[in-house]
C-alpha angles and dihedrals in degrees: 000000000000139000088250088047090062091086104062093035085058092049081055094039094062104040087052098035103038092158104036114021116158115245127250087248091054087056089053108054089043091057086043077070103045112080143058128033095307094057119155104174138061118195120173134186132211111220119192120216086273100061096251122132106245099170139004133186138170147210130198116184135196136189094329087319118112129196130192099223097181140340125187140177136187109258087233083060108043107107098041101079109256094127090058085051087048093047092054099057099060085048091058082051088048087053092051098043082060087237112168095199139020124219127202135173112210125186105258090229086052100094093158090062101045087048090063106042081048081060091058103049103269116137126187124260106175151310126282098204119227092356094140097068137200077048105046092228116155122241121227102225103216128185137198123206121206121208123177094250107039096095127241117285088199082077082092112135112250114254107239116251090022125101119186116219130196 
C-alpha cells in the first residue's frame, strides 16, 4: 500500500467498518512505518484486472511479536478467497520481520473471519470486552505460533484476477 491508495481504502474502509473505520490519519502514520530498512509495518492492497482496490491488510511487527492490524475485503469478493491470500501475505511479512508469534483481535460476530484465521492455525485465547467502539462488540484475541517445522501457511494458491501490491 501506498500514500495515493488511502483513498479508496478509505472508501472500503467505511462501507465495511461503519462503525469503526480507521481515519486517514491512522493510514498515514502506518504507512510512515512501513519503508526502509527500519521498517515496522507491512500494508498490502488487492487490486482486481480493472485497477481498483478490492482488499487491504496490514501487519506491524515488535520485537518477534506480530500483530494483524486490519484485513478487508470488498463484499463482491468475500468468499473467493482473497482475504486467505491477504492473509498470507502479512504472514510472509511477519516471516521476514522473525516474529515468533502473530496476534490478532477479531469481532466476536465476525465467524467468517474466525473461520479463516482457524484455517491458518490461529487458535483463541480470550476476549477483550467492549474493544470495537462506538458498538461495544467484543473482540476474539487469537494467536499463531510459529515453530521451524510447521510448515508456511503463506503456501496458500493465488486467486486468479487479483495482484497483491505492497
Amino acid at each position: 500500500m501506498r500514500w495515493w491508495d488511502i483513498d479508496p481504502v478509505l472508501a472500503l474502509e467505511r462501507d465495511l467498518f461503519p462503525e469503526d473505520a480507521w481515519s486517514r490519519g491512522m493510514f498515514w502514520s502506518e504507512l510512515a512505518h512501513a519503508r526502509g530498512p527500519e521498517a515496522t509495518r507491512r500494508y498490502v492492497v488487492a487490486v482486481d484486472d480493472d485497477g481498483r482496490i478490492v482488499g487491504y491488510a496490514g501487519l506491524t511487527a515488535s520485537g518477534d511479536l506480530g500483530d494483524v492490524q486490519t484485513i478487508a475485503v470488498a463484499r463482491a469478493r468475500q468468499g473467493t478467497g482473497l482475504g486467505g491470500r491477504l492473509l498470507t501475505e502479512l504472514l510472509k511479512a511477519a516471516t521476514a520481520f522473525e516474529c515468533a508469534e502473530v496476534m490478532l483481535e477479531c469481532r466476536v460476530d465476525n465467524v467468517r473471519a474466525q473461520k479463516l484465521y482457524e484455517r491458518f492455525g490461529f487458535a483463541a485465547i480470550g476476549v477483550r470486552r467492549g474493544y470495537y467502539q462506538p458498538g461495544n462488540v467484543d473482540a476474539l484475541v487469537m494467536r499463531l505460533t510459529t515453530a521451524p517445522d510447521s510448515g508456511s501457511a503463506a503456501d496458500s494458491p493465488p486467486v486468479q484476477g487479483t495482484e497483491i501490491n505492497g
